[in-house]
Each structure stands twice: as C-alpha cells, then as structure tokens.
DRENNU-725781 format. One record per residue: residue in one letter; z, y negated, x of N, C-alpha, C, O in turn. Coordinates in steps of 0.05 Angstrom, whole numbers, plus 5000, padded with zeros to 4 digits. Atoms other than C-alpha are relative to their C-alpha. Example, Ala and Ser with C-alpha at 12.3 -4.5 7.8 and 13.67 -1.06 7.14 Angstrom:
2
a500050245018515650905246500049765018501349765039s499950244984514350215273501449784985501849564995
//
This chain:
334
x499350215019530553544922497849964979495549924985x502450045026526853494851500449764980502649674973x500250235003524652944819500849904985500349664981x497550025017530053014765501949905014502849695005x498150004991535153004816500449715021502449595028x499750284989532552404853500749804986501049594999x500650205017533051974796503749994992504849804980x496250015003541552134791500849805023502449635016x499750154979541951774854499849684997498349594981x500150315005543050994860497450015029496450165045x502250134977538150594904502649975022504849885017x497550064984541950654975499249775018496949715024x500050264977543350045023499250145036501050275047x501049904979539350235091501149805022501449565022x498150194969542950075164498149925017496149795012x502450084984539850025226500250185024502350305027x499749834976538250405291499550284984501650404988x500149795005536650985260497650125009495949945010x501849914990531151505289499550224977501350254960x501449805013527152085250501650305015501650415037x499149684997531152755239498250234991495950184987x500649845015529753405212499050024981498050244976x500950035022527553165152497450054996496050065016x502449885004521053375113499049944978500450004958x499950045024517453135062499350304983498850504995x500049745013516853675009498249984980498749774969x500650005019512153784958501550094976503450244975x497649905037514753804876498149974983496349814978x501749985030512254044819500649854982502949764979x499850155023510353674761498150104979495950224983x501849915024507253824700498949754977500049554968x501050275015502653424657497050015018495950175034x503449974990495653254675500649675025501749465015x500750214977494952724743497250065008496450275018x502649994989488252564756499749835034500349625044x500549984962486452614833499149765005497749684986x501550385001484151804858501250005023503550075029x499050164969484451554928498649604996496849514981x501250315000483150744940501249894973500449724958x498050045031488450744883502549845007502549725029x497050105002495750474874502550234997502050464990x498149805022502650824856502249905011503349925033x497550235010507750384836502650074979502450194957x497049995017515150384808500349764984500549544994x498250195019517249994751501550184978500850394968x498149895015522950124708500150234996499950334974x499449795007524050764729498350234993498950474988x502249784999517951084723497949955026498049745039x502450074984511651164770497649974999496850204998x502250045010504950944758498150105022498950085045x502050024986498651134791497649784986497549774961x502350225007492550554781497850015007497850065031x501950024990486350524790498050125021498450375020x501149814982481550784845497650104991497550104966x503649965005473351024845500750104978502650254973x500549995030471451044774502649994984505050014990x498350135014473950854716502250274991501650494981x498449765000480851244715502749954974503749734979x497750155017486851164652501550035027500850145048x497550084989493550964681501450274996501750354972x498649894998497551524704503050014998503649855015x497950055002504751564691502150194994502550314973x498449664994510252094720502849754991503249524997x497050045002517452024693502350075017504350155004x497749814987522052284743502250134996503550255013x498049925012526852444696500350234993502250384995x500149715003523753004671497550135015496650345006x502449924990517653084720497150054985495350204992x502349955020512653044668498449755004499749545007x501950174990505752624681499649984976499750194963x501250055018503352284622497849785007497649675029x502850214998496751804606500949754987502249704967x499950385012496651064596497549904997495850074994x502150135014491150564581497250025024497649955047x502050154971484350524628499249775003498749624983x500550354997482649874655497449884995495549995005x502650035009477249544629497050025021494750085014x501949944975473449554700501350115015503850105018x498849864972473649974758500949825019499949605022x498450124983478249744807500550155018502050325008x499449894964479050054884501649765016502449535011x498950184978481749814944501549784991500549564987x498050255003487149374928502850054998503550284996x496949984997494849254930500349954979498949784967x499050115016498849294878502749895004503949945025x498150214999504448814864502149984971501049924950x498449995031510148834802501249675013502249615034x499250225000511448094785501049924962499249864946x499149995030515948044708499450314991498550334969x500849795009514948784702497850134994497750364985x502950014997507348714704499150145027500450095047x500650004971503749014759496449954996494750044980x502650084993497648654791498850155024499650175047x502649864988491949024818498749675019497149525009x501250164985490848504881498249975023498650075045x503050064981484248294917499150395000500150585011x500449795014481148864889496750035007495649825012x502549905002473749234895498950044978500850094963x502349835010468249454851497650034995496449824994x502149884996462549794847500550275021502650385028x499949754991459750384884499549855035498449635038x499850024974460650414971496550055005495350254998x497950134975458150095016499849675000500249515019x500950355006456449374984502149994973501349954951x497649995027462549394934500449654998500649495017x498650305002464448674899502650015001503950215001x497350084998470548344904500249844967498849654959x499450105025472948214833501749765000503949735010x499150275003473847514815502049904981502249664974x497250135006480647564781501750275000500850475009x498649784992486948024774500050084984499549934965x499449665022487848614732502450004995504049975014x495650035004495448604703499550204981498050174961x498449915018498049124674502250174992503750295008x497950165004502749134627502150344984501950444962x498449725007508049834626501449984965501250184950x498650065018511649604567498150054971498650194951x502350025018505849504525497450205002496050214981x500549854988501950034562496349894989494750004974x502950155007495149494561500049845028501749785045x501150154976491449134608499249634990497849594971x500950204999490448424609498349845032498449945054x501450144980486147864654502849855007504549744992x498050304985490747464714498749825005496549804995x499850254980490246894750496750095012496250335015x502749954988481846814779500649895028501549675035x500050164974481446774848498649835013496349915011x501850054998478246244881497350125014497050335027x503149864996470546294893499450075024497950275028x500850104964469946134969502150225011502050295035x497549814982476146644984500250234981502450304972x499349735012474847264946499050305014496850365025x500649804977475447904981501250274985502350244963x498949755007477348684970500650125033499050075052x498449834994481949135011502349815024503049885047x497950124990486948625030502050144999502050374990x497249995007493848625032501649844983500749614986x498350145022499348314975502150075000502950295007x496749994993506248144974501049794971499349694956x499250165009510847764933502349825013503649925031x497750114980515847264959501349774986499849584983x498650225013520346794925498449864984498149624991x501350065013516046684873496949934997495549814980x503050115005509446674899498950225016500050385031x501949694996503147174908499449905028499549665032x501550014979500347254980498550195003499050435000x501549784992494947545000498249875025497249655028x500650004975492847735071496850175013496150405011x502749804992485747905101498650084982498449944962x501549975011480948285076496650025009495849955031x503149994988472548435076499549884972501049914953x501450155024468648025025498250224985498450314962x502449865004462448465029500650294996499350445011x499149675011465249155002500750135025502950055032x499349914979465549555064497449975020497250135039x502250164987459049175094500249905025499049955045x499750214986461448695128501149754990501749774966x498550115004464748085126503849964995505149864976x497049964997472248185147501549725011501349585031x499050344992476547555140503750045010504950255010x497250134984483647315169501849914984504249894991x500450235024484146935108504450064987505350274977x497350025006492246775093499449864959497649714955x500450205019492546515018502950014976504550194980x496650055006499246334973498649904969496949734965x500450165025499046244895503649964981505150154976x497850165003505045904870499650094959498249994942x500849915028506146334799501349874978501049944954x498950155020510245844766498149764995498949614977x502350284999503745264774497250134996495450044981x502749845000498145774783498049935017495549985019x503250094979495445424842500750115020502950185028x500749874979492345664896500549855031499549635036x499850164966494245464975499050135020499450375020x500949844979490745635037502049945017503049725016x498650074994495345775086499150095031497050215030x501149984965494045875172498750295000500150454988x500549734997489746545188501450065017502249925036x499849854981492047095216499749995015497749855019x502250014967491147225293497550214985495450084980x503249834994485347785279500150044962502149974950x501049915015481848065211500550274999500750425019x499149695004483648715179499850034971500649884953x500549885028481749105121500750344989499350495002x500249885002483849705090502950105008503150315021x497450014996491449665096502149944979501049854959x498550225007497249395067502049875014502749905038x498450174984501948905075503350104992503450314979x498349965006509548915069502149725009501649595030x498250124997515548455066502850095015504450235003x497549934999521548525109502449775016502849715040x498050294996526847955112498349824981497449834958x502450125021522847395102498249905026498449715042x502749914992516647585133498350214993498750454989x502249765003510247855123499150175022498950075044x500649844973508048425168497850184990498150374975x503149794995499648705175501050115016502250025035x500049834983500149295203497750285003497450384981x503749925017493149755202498549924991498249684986x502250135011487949735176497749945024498349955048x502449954987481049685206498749755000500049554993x502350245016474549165199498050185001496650235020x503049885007469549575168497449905006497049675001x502850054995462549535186497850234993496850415006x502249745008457849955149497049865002494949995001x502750004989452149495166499550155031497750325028x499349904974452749745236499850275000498950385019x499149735005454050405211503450085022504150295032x496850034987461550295245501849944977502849724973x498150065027465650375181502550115010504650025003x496449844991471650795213500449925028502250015042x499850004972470550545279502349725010502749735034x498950294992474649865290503150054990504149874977x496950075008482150035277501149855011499849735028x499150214992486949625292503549985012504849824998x498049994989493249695328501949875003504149985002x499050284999496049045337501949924976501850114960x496749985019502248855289499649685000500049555020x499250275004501748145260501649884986500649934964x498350125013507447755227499849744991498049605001x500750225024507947155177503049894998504349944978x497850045010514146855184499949684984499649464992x499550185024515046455121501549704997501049494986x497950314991520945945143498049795023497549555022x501350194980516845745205497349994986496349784994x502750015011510045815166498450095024496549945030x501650004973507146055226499650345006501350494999x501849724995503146755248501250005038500749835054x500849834977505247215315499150325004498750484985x500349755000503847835343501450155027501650075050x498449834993507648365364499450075030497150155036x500149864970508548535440499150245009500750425013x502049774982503449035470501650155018503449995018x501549685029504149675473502750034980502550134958x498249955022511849655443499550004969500250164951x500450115031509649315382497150124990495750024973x503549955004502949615378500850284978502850414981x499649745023502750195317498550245015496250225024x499449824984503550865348496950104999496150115022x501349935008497151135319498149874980498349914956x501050185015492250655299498050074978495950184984x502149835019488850815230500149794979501349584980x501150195020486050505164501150214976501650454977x499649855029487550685091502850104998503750314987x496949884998495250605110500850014972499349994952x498850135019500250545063503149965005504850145010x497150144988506750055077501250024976500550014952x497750175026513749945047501549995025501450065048x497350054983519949715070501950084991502750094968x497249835008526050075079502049845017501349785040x497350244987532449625101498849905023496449875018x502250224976529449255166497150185022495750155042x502549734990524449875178497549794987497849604972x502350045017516749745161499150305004499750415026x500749784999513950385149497250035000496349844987x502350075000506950495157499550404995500450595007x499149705012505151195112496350135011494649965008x502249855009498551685122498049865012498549705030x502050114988491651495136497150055011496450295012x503149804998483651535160499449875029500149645032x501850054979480151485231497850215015498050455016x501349924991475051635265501350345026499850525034x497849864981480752085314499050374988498050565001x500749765009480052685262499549964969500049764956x502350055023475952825200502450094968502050034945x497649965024482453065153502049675008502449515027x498250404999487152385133502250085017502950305023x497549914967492852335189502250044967502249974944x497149935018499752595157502249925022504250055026x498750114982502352145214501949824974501049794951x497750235004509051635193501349885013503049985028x498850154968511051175235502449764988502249634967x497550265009517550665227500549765014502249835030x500150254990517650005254502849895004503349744985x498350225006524449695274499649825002498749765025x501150365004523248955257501949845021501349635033x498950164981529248805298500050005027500449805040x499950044978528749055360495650095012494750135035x502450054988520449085357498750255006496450225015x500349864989519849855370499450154978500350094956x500749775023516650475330501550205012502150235036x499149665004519651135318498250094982497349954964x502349945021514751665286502850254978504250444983x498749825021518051935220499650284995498450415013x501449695012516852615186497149954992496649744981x502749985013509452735169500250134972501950304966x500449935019507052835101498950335006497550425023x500949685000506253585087496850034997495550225004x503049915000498953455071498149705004497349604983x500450294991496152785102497749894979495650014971x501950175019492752305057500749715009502049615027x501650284993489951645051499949874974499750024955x501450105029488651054990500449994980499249934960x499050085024494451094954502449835009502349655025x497850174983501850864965502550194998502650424990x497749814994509251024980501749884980501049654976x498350105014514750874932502650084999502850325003x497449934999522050894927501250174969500450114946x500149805020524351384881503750105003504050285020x497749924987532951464883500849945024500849745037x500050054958534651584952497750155017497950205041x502649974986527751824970497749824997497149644981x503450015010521051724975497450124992496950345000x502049735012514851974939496949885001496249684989x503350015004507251954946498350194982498250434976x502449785025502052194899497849865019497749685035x502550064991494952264911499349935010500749895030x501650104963489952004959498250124997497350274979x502849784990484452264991501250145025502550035042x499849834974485352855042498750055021499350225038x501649984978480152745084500049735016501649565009x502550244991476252175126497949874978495649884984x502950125021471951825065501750134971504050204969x498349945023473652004997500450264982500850264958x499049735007474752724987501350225021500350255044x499749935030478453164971501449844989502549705007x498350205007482352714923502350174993501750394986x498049754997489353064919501449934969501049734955x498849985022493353204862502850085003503950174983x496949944988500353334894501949725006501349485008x497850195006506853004896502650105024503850325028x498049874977511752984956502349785001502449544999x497350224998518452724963500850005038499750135055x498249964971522952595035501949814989501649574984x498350135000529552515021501549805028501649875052x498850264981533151835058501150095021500650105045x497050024987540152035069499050165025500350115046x500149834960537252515136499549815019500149855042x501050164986534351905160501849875007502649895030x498250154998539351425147502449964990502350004966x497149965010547051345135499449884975497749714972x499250185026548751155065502749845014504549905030x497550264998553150465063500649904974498949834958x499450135030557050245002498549725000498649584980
//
C-alpha cells in the first residue's frame, strides 16, 4: 500500500476483539528531502504529515501523502525535544517540551504552536513556574490541554506524577490528583474518556541509571470520576516494558508503538495493543526497523511512522517511512 493510495481511503470505524494477523508494516518511498530527528513529533493535520522538532534546531518537515513528496516548513525559533505534540484549531503544540544539550536539558517555560496554514511559529500559553517539566505526556479532551508526568531536570533527575489541566477557552491552569507512580519519556493517549500512561521510564542520569527504571504498570485517568487507577498485574501490565514509546488510539485499542531499554542496544520494533475493554494486550506487527522518539499517525486506513532513532540513545536517526495497513487487523464497519 503507497502513500498515494492510502490517502483514497476514508478514515475507517474500528470494532472490537480483534487480535494481530499477518500483517506487516512496510516501508514506502518518498521523495523530497526528510531530515533524520529522534525526541521529535509527527503529526497529521489536514491531510498532510508533519515531522517537529527534535535535537537541534531542525525546519518543519512536511510529507503529502498524496503525492509522497517531503517538503520544508519554518524552523522553530528554539530547539525543542522530548515532548508531545497536540493539534488544537489546526495548530499543533509542541507540549512540556526540552532544551538544551543531554543530560541537564531545561524544560521550556511555554508552548511552541505551530501554525500549518501559515507555515510559522508562534509563542502559547506559559506554563506555570513550580510545574514545568519535559518528556511528559499531552492529550486533549473536551476542550482542555492535559499534561501527565514528566522529569523537570532534563534527564537528571527529578521525575514527577504531576496531573495538570488548562482550560483553553480561560487559559487557566488546574492542578489535578497525581498519578499512582512518575514516568518520563512516553506518551499519553486518549481512549473513551480516559487518559491512559503507558511507558515510559524515570530517568536518572545522576545515578548514571538513565535506561534503567522502565515502567510497566498501565495508569488511567478517568475524567468523569476525576480519579487515577492502575491496571491489574500482570494482565494489564505492558508486555514489554520500554521508554521512548509512542501511543495512539485506534477504536477502544491503546497502542503502544517502538521503543529504548536497557533489554537490547538497537530500539525495540516491538507493538503492543491494549484492549481498554477487557484490560488485556495483544502484541501487533513489529515495525520493519524498530525505532524510538517520534510518533504514530493515522494516515487512511493505515498507519505510518517516520523517523526516530534506531538505536538505545540517539543514533542512528532514521530517515524511513513505514506504513501497516488496518483492514488485516480489523473489520471495516460502515
């Protein structure tokens, strides 16, 4: 399937009960220049795909799938790592974000937005002072930003719990119950209405324990009750515990993509699927070439990852593009 042909396709409605077939993700050519970035982004809006950010200062990447062609967009005025991105009005925010060089990286004290349409960057929303962190997790949810966890101190130290809610129609900020445990170096994902940590680590490079602390454990956020559990041991526990995931949600699936541990020194090309309803993983197809540090996106009736890093730490940074079509996974439903 090519990345022309995904783009004929409607977005399909996903069932349930379904397990991992035959399916494979595939690498696809593209042409155009993509510059290689792990601890990056890569995000869908209107129909195109963006790559963002990631060690040093990088322009904005941007593949068409229409005709498979990568073109350049704006660079951001500061380096930006480790962070989630988020599309809120067609904007996408670069959230709880890094910079500087590893292993004392700051946590940048506001968001990075930018803006496809206009193909520029502007300043968001400043986070507050007492709660600013990099390699959280970010969601959106009925109109308001969350962000989950996190390390303050670059990959130092300081790994927080830290729940926090900004309300984007007021611009204010709410603290909201921590997490059961601290985790960094993940993301988050929405499915129903809940939030779900899943990976992710707590770095310690004073220690010299930076890959060592993954995290296994599956925490949820459910939104109606306002209230934090965790997933039933070992069912609910993530099959293969690793850092530098990258989540989405596919109809009541959480997917948890790629990844780094201490286990082996190349990034896992593990995928694991989460049913949310009955609490249980299935492991998906593996990425043809395991990476780490960027993200997964819906693309038609597939999905597609760019770049990363291919190892444990941040090289090699990849320059490839892989699809896995749905429909093997799961039935199409009108």
């Amino acid at each position: 399937m090519t990345l022309r042909h995904c783009l004929c396709f409607c977005l399909i409605l996903l069932t349930v009960g379904a397990t991992a077939t035959a399916a494979e993700w595939t690498p696809e050519p593209v042409q155009g220049t993509m510059h290689p970035r792990h601890e990056a982004a890569f995000v869908a809006v209107g129909g195109k795909a963006y790559l963002l950010g990631g060690r040093r200062l990088q322009p904005v990447d941007i593949l068409d799938p229409a005709t498979g062609v990568w073109t350049q967009g704006a660079t951001p005025p500061v380096e930006v790592h480790h962070f989630q991105a988020v599309v809120w009005e067609n904007k996408i925010w670069l959230v709880g974000a890094m910079t500087g060089r590893y292993p004392q990286e700051r946590a940048l004290d506001h968001i990075p937005v930018y803006d496809p349409a206009t193909d520029s960057w502007s300043r968001g929303p400043s986070l507050p002072e007492h709660r600013r962190r990099g390699g959280a997790g970010a969601v959106i949810h009925e109109g308001k930003l969350y962000v989950v966890c996190g390390i303050i101190n670059g990959h130092w130290d300081g790994h927080v719990a830290w729940l926090d809610e900004l309300d984007l129609s007021t611009g204010i900020w709410r603290e909201l119950p921590d997490a059961p445990r601290a985790r960094d170096h993940f993301q988050a994902a929405i499915v129903g209405d809940k939030l779900y940590a899943a990976g992710g680590r707590r770095s310690w490079a004073a220690r010299k324990e930076t890959f060592n602390h993954v995290e296994a454990r599956v925490d949820v956020y459910d939104f109606k009750a306002g209230i934090w559990v965790t997933l039933p041991s070992p069912a609910g526990d993530l099959p293969v515990p690793r850092a530098g995931t990258m989540s989405i949600a596919v109809g009541r699936h959480l997917i948890v993509a790629g990844g780094e541990s201490l286990a082996q020194s190349t990034a896992h090309a593990d995928n694991h699927a989460l049913d949310t309803v009955t609490g249980t993983w299935v492991a998906w197809p593996p990425f043809a070439r395991g990476r780490h540090g960027s993200g997964v996106i819906r693309l038609g009736k597939g999905l597609c990852v760019a770049s990363g890093s291919g190892n444990r730490g941040g090289s090699p940074e990849l320059d490839s593009v892989e699809m896995l079509d749905l429909t093997d996974l799961f039935p199409i439903r009108p």
